[in-house]
C-alpha positions in Angstrom: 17.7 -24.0 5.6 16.7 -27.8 4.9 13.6 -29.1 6.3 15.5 -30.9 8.9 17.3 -27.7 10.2 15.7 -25.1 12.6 13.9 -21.8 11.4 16.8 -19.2 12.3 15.0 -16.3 14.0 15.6 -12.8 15.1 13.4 -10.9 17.2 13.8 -7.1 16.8 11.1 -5.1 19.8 12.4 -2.5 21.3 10.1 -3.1 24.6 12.4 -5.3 26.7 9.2 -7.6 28.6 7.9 -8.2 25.5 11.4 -9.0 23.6 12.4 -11.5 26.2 8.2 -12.8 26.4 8.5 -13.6 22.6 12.3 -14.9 22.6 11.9 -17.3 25.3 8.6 -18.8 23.7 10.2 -19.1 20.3 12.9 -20.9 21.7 10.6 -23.1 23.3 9.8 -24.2 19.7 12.3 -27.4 18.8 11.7 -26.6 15.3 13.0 -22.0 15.7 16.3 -21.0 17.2 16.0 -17.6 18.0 20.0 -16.0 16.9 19.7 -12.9 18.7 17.2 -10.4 20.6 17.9 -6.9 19.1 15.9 -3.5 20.3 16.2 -1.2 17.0 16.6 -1.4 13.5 20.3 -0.4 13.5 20.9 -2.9 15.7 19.1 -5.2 13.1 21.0 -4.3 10.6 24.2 -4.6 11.7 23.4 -8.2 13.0 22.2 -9.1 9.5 25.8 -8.2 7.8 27.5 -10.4 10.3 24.7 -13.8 10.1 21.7 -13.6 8.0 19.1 -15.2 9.4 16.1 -17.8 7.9 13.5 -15.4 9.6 13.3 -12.1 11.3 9.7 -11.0 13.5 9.8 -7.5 13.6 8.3 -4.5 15.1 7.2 -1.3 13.4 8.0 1.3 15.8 11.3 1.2 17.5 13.3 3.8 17.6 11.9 5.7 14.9 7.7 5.5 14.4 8.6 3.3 10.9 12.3 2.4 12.0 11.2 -1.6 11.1 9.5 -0.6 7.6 13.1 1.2 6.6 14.6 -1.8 8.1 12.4 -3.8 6.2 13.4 -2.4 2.9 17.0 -2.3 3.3 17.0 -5.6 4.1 15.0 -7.0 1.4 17.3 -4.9 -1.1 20.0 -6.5 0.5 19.9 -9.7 2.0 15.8 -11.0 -0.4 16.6 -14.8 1.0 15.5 -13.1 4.8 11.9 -13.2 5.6 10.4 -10.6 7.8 6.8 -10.6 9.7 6.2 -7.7 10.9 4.9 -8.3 14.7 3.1 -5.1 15.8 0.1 -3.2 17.8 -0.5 -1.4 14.3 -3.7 -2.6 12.2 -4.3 0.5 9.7 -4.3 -0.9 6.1 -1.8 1.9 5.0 0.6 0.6 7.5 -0.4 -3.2 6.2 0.3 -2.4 2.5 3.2 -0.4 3.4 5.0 -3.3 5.5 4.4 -5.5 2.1 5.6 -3.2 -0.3 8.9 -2.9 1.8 9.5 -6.8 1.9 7.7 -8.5 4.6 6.0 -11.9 3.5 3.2 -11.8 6.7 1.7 -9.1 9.0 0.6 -10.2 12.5 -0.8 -8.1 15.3 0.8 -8.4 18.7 -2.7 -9.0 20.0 -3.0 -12.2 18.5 -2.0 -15.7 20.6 1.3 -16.5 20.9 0.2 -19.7 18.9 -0.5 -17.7 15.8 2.7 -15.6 16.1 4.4 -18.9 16.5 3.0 -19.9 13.4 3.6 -16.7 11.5 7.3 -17.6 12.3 6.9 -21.4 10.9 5.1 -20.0 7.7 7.8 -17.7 7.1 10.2 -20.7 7.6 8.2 -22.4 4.5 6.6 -25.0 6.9 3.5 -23.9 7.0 0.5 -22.0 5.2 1.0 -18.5 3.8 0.4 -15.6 5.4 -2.0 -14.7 8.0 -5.6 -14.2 7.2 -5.6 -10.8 8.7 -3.1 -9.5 6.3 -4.2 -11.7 3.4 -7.8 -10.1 3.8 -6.1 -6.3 3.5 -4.1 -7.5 0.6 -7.7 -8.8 -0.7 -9.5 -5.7 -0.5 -6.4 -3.6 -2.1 -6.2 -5.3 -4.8 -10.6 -5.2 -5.1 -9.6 -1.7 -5.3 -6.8 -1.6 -7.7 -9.3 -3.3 -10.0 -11.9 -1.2 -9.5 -9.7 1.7 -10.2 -8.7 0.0 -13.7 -11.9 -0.2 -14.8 -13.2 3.0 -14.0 -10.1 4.7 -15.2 -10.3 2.2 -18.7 -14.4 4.2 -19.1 -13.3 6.9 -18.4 -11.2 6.9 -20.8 -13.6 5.5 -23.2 -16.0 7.8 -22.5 -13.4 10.7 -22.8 -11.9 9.7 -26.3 -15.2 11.0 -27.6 -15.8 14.3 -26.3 -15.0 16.6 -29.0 -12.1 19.1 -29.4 -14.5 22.0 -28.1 -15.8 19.7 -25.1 -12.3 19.0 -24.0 -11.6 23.1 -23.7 -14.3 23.4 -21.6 -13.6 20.0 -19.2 -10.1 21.3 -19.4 -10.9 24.7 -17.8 -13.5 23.2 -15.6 -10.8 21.4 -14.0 -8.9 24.3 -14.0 -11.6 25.8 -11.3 -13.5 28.4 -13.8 -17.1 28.6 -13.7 -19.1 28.4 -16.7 -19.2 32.5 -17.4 -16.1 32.8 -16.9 -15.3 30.2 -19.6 -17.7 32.3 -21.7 -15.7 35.2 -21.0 -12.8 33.5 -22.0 -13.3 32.2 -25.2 -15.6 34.7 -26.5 -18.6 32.7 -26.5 -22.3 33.0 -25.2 -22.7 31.4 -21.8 -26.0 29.1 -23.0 -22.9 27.9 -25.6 -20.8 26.7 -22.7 -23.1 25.2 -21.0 -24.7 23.1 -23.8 -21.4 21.9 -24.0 -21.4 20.9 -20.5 -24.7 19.3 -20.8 -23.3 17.0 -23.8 -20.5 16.0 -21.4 -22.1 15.1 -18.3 -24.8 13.5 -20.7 -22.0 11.4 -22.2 -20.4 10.5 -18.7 -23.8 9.8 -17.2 -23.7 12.7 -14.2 -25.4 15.2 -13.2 -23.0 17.8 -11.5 -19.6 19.3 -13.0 -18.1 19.4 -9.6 -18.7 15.0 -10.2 -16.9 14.9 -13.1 -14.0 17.2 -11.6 -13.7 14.8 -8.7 -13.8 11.8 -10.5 -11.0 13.0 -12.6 -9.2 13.9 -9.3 -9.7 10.7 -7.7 -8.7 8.7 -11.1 -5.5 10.8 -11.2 -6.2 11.9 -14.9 -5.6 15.6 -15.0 -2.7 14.7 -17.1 -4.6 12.7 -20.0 -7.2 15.6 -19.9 -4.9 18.6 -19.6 -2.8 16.9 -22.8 -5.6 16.1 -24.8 -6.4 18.4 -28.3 -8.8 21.2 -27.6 -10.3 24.5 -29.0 
């Protein structure tokens, strides 16, 4: 596509009113042709062997509840030069990040103006902005959170590097789901033993509770580095 030629665009809703609403207005546009007006993701993909187009708007749910994300993926594994925008009632940020990680460059919700979907199309084209601020604000807070998780999962880490050998059987079996006398039981030692230990490593981990420090280690997904670690 040069800047000259029209955005080629598919429209893939299964709900006929709306299909035809959003094909006619595209077409409207002197700078989109809309190709074809398809009403599943099979259908989609069988177009897209025959004519690969510059853009395709998308629904989610057709005629499977994620039949456009499985499009989505095959198409980007296939055909990467197509760009999808997914065009959809859905605004849950698990559906948002999923849509992404199958391909899609934009995310619009079918309540927005037919002027923004119009210009979902024209960024996909590459003659616009990027993507929508909706989507671009759940990509923002994602990645906040993927940061986030780093650095706590980097102290933890830290923090866990100096618990010593006998501190790490005890976290170990904590996780595990024993109580404290049963860890007593266990390794043959007085229960005030155990939990001095435990009071060193909540001390050194700056909490107050075990159950905490097993959740945190849940929610980090770190059972492995402490079920791995050297202990006595």
């Amino acid at each position: 596509m040069t800047d000259e030629s029209p955005i080629r665009c598919v429209v893939a809703e299964d709900y006929p009113e709306l299909n035809r609403i959003y094909t006619s207005i595209l077409n409207h546009e002197p700078e989109i042709t809309v190709l074809a007006s398809l009403h599943s993701g099979a259908e989609l993909l069988a177009f897209v062997e025959q004519e690969q187009p510059d853009v395709v708007l998308l629904d989610i749910e057709m005629e499977e509840p994620t039949a456009g994300i499985t499009c989505c993926r095959e198409m980007h594994r296939r055909f990467p030069d197509i760009r999808v925008v997914f065009l959809t009632c859905h605004d849950e940020e698990e559906r948002i990040l999923s849509a992404f990680e199958a391909g899609a460059i934009d995310y619009i919700r079918k309540t927005e103006s037919m002027t923004e979907i119009i210009a979902a199309v024209r960024r996909a084209g590459g003659r616009d902005a990027p993507i929508h601020s909706y989507a671009a604000e759940t990509l923002r807070r994602h990645m906040q959170k993927a940061g986030q998780y780093k650095e706590e999962l980097q102290r933890f880490t830290q923090i866990f590097m100096t618990l010593s050998p006998a501190e790490v059987g005890i976290l170990q079996l904590l996780l595990q789901g024993y109580k404290q006398r049963e860890i007593a039981q266990m390794k043959h030692i007085e229960v005030v033993t155990v939990k001095s230990h435990v009071g060193r490593i909540l001390k050194k981990f700056q909490l107050r509770r075990t159950s905490t420090i097993v959740g945190l280690i849940r929610e980090l997904d770190a059972q492995d580095l402490v079920a791995q670690a050297r202990s006595i």
